[in-house]
N, C-alpha and C positions, 0 to 999 in steps of 0.2 A: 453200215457196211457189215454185213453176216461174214460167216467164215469163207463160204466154198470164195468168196469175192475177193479177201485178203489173199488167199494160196493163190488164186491167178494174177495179185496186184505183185505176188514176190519172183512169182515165174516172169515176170514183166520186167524186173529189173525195178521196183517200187521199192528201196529198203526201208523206209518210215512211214510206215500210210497211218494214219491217223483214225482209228474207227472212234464214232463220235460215243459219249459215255461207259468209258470202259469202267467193270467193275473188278474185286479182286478176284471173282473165281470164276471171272467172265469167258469163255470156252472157245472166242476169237485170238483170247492168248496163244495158243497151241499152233495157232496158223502162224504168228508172227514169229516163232522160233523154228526155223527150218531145217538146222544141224541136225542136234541129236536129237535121239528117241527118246520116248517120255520115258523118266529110271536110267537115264544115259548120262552121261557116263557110268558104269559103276566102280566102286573100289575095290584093287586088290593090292594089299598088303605086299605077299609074295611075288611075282611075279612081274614085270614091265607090262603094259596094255598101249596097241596100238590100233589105228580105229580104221576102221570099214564101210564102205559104204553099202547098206544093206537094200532087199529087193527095195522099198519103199524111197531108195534113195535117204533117206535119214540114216546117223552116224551108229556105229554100234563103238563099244569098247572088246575089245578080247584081246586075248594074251599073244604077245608075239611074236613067242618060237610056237607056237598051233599053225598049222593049214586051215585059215577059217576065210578065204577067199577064192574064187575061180580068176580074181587077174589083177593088173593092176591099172590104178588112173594116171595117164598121162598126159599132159598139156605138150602139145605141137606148136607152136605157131600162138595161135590161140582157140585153136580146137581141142577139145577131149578126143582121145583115142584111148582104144581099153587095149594090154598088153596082155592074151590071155594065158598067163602060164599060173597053175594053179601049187606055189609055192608060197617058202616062207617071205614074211613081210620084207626081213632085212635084204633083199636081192632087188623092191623094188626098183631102185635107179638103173639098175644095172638092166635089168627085164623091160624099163621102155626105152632104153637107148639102144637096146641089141635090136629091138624092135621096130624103132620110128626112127633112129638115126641121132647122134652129136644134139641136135639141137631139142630131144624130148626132155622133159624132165616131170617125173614121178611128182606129184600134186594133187592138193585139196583144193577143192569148191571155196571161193571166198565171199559169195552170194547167195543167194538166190538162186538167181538167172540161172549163175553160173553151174550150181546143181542140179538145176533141172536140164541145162545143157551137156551133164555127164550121164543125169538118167538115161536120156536120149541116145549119148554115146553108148550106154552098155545095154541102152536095147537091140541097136547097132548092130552089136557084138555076139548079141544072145546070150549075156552072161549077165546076172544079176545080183552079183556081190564081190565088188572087189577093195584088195587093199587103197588106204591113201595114205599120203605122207605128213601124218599127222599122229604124236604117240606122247607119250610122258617123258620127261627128261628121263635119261636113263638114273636111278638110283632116288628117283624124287617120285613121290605116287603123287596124282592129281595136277602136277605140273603139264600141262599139253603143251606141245607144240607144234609149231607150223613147220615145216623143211626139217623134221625130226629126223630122216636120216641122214641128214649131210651132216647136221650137228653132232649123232653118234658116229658118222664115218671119221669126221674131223677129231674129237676125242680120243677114237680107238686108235688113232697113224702117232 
């Protein structure tokens, strides 16, 4: 199984494909991680890092009182819709319910499929970097999490 065959085996909804004798610096790895970008995450000391989803659809890390997105990802239903306001991260929940109504909520890709299903959505949109809800505990560096800001909305009441 070559590479370009594993990236359409993950678009596919494949999350274990098996390519047959993989080696250590074998370059089909790269397809099999579909999050982040290669050097992704990275660390910062100082500041909280909350992740993006960048033109490539792969994760970025940046800081997350910056403007480093044009919108935010949001699950409908179980469709991606992109909420385009080009703000800080911490408003996301709030930016796709004013948006899409009570039942959106601000969200990360949990697949594959599923990211290549947001690409789609923010081709949609014509916006190609937005926030997700996905950042560092607050006050712990390299701690990610998923539904990161309900857990610092929950904290901060």
């Amino acid at each position: 199984i070559d590479s370009a065959t594993l990236r359409e085996m993950n678009r596919c909804g494949v999350n274990t494909a098996s390519p047959d004798v993989l080696t250590v610096n074998d370059v089909r790895f790269r397809e099999l991680v579909w999050s982040w970008k290669v050097g992704q995450p990275v660390a910062n000391l100082d500041e909280r890092l909350c992740a993006r989803s960048a033109e490539d659809g792969r994760f970025e890390a940046v800081v997350c009182a910056n403007e480093y997105a044009q919108g935010y990802a949001c699950k409908v239903g179980g469709a991606w819709k992109i909420a385009p306001f080009a703000e800080l991260w911490s408003i996301g929940n709030l930016a796709c319910t004013s948006q899409f109504g009570a039942s959106a909520r601000f969200a990360v890709p949990q697949t594959a499929q599923d990211n290549f299903a947001l690409m789609q959505a923010k081709t949609t949109a014509s916006l190609s970097v937005v926030w997700l809800n996905y950042a560092e505990a607050e006050g712990v560096t390299g701690d990610w999490r998923v539904n990161a800001q309900a857990h610092t909305q929950m904290n901060n009441q």
